[in-house]
Backbone as JSON Lines, residues from 0, in Angstrom:
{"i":0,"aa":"X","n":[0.85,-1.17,0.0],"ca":[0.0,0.0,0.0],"c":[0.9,1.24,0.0]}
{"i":1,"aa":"X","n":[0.36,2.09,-0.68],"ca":[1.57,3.29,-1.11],"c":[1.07,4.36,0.21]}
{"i":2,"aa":"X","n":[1.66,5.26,0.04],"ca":[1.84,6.06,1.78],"c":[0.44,7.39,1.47]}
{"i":3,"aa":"X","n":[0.3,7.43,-0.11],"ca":[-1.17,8.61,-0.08],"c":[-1.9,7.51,0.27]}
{"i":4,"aa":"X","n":[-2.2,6.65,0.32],"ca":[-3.47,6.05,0.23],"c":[-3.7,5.59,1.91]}
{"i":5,"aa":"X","n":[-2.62,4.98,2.44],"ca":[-2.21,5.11,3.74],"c":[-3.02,6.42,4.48]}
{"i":6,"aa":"X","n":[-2.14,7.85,4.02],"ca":[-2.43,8.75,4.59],"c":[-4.16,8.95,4.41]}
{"i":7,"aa":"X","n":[-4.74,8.76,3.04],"ca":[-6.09,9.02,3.64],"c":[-6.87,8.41,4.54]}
{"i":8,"aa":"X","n":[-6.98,7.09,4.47],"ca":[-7.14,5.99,5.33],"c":[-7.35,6.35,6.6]}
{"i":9,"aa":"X","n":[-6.0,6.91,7.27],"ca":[-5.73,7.43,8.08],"c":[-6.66,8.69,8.81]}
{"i":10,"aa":"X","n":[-6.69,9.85,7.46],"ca":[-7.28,10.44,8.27],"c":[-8.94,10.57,8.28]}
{"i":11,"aa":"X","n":[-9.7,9.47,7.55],"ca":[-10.56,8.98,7.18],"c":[-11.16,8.39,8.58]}
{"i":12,"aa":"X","n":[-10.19,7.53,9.24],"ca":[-10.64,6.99,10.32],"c":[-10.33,7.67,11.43]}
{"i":13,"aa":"X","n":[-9.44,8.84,11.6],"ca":[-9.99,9.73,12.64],"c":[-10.76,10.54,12.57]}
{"i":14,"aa":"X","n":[-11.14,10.86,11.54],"ca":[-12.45,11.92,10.94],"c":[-13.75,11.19,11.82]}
{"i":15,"aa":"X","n":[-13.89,9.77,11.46],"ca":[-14.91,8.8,11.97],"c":[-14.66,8.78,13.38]}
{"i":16,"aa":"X","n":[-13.7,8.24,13.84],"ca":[-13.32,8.13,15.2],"c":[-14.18,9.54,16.12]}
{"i":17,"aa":"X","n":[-13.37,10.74,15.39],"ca":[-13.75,12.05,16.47],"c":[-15.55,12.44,16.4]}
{"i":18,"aa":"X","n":[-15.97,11.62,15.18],"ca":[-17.77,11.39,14.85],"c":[-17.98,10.96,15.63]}
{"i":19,"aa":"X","n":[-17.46,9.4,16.19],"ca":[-18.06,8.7,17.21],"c":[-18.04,9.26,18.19]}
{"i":20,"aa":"X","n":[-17.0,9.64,19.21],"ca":[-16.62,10.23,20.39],"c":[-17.93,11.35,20.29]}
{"i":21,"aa":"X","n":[-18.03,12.53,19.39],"ca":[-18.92,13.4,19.5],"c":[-20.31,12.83,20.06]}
{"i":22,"aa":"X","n":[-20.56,12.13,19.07],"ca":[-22.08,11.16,18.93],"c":[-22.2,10.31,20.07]}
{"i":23,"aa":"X","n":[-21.45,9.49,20.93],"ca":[-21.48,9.27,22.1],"c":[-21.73,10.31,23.07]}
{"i":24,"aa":"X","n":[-20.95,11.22,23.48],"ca":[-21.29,12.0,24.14],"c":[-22.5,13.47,24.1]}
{"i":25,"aa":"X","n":[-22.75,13.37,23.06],"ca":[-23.9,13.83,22.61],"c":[-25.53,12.89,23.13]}
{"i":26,"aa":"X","n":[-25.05,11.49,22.71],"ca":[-26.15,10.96,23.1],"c":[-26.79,10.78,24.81]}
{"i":27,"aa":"X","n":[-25.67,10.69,25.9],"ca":[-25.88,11.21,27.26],"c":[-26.66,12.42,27.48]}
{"i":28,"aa":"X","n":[-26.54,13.29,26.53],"ca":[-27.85,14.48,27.47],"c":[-29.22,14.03,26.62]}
{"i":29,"aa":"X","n":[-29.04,13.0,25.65],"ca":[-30.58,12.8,25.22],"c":[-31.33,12.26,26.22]}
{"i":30,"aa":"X","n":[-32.5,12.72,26.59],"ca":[-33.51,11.9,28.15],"c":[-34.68,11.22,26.85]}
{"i":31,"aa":"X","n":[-35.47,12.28,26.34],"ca":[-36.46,11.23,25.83],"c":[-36.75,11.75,24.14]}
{"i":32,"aa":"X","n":[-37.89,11.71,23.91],"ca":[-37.71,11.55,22.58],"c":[-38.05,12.95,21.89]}
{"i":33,"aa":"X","n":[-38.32,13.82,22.98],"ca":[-38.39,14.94,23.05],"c":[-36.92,15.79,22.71]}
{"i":34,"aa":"X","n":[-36.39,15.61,23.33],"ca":[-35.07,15.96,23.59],"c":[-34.07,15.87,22.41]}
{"i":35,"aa":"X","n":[-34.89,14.51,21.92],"ca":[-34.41,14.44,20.11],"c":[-34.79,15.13,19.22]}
{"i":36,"aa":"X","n":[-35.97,15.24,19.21],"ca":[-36.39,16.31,18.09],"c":[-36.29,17.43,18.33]}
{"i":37,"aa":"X","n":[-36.53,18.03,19.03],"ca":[-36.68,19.06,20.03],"c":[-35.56,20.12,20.78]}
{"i":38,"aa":"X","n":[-34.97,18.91,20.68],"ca":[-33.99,19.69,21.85],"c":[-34.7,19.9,23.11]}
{"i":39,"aa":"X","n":[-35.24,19.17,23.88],"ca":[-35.61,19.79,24.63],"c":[-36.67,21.31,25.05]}
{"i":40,"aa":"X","n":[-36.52,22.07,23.39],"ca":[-36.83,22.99,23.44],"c":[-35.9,24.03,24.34]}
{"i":41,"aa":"X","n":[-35.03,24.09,24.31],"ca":[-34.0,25.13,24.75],"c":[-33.2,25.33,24.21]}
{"i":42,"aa":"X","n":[-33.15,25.47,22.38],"ca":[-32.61,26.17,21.3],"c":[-33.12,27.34,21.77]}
{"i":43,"aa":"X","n":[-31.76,28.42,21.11],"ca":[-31.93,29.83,21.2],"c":[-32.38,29.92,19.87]}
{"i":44,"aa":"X","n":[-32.7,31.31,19.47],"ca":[-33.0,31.72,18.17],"c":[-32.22,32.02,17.23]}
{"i":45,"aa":"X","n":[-31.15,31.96,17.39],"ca":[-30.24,31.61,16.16],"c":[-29.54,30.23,16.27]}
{"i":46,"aa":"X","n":[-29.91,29.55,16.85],"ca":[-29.39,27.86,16.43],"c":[-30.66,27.63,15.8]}
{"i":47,"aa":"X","n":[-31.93,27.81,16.0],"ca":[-33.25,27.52,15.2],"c":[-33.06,28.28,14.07]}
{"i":48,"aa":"X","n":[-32.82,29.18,13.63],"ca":[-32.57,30.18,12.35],"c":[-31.52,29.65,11.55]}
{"i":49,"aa":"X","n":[-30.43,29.14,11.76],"ca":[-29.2,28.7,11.57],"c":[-29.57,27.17,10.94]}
{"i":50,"aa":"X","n":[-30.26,26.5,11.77],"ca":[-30.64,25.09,11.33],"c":[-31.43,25.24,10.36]}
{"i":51,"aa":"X","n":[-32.19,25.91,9.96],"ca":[-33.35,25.82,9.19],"c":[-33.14,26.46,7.72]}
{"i":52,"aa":"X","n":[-32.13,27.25,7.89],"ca":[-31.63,27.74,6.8],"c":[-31.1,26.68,5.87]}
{"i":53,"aa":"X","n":[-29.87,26.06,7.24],"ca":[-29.2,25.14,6.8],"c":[-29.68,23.82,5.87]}
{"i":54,"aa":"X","n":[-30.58,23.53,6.39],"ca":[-31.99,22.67,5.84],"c":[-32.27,22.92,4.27]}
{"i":55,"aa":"X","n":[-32.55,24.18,4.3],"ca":[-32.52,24.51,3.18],"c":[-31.66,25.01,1.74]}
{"i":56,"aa":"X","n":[-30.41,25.04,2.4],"ca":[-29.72,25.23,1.19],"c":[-29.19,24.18,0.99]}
{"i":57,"aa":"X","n":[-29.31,23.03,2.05],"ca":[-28.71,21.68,1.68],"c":[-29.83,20.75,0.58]}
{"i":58,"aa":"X","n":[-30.8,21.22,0.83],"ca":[-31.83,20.39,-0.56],"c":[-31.64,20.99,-1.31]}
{"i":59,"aa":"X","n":[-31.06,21.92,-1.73],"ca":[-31.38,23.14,-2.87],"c":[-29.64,22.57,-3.74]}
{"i":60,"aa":"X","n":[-28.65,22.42,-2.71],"ca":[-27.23,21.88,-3.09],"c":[-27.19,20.76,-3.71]}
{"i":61,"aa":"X","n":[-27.79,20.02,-2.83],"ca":[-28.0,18.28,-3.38],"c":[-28.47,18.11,-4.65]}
{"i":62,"aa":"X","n":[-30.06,18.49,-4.18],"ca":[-30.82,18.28,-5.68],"c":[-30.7,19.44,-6.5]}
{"i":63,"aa":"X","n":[-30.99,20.84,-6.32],"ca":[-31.68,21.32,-7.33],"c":[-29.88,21.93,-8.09]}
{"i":64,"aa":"X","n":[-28.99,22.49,-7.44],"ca":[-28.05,22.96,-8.2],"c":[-26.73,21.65,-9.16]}
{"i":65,"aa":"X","n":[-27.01,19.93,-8.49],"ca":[-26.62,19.08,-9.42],"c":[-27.49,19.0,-10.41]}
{"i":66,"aa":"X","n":[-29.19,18.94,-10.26],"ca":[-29.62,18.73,-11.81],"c":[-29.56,20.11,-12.72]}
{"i":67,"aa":"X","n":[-29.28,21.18,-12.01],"ca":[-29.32,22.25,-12.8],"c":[-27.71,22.21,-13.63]}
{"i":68,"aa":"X","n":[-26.59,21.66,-12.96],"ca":[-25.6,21.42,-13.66],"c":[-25.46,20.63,-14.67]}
{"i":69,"aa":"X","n":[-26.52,19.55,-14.37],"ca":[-26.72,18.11,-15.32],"c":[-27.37,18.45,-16.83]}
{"i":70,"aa":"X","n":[-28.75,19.89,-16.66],"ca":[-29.09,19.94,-17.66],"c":[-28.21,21.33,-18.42]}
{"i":71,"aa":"X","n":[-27.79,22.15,-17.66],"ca":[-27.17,23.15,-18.43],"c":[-25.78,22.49,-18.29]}
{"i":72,"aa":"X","n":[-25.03,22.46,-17.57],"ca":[-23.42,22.49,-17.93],"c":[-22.79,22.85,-16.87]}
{"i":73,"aa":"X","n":[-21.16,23.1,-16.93],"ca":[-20.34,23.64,-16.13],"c":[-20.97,25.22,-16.3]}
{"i":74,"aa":"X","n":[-21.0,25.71,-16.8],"ca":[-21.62,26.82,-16.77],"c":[-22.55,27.9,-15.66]}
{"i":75,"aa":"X","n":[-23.34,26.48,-15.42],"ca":[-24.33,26.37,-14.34],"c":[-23.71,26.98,-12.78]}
{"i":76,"aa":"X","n":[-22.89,26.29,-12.65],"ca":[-22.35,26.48,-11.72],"c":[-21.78,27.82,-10.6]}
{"i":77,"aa":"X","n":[-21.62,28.63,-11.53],"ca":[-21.33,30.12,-11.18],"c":[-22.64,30.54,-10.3]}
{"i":78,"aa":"X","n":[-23.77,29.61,-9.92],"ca":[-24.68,29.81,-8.8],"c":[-24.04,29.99,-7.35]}
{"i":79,"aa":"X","n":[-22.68,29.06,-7.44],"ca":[-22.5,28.41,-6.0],"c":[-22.27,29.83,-5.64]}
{"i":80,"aa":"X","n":[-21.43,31.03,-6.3],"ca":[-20.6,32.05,-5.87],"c":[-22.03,32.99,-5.32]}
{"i":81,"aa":"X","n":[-23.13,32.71,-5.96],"ca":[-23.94,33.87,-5.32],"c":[-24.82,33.53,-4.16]}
């Protein structure tokens, strides 16, 4: 195995690793199922503003600006900048 491929590997599985650790300890303040969706409800108003945005430019990234690349072109793309 050659040493790039090594190296991603590498940092591939601490990328995952420091996921897990997060996601473990994240999952200790979950109590019920509330708390999951919810939060508890003790989001401030810009982690609710922030998320929801986020929400939305991630469907808009995924789907709508790959098929808009798919049917126009590289071209297309000069969306991401605005």
């Amino acid at each position: 195995m050659d040493l790039d491929l090594t190296m991603k590997l590498l940092a591939v599985s601490i990328y995952a690793a420091i996921l897990l650790i997060i996601g473990f300890f994240a999952s200790k303040r979950v109590k019920s199922i509330r708390d999951f969706f919810a939060s508890g409800k003790n989001l401030g108003f810009f982690n609710v503003a922030f998320s929801a945005r986020a929400t939305g430019e991630r469907a808009w990234l995924l789907l709508g600006l790959t098929g808009m690349g798919y049917a126009v072109g590289v071209q297309a793309f000069w969306v991401v900048l605005g």
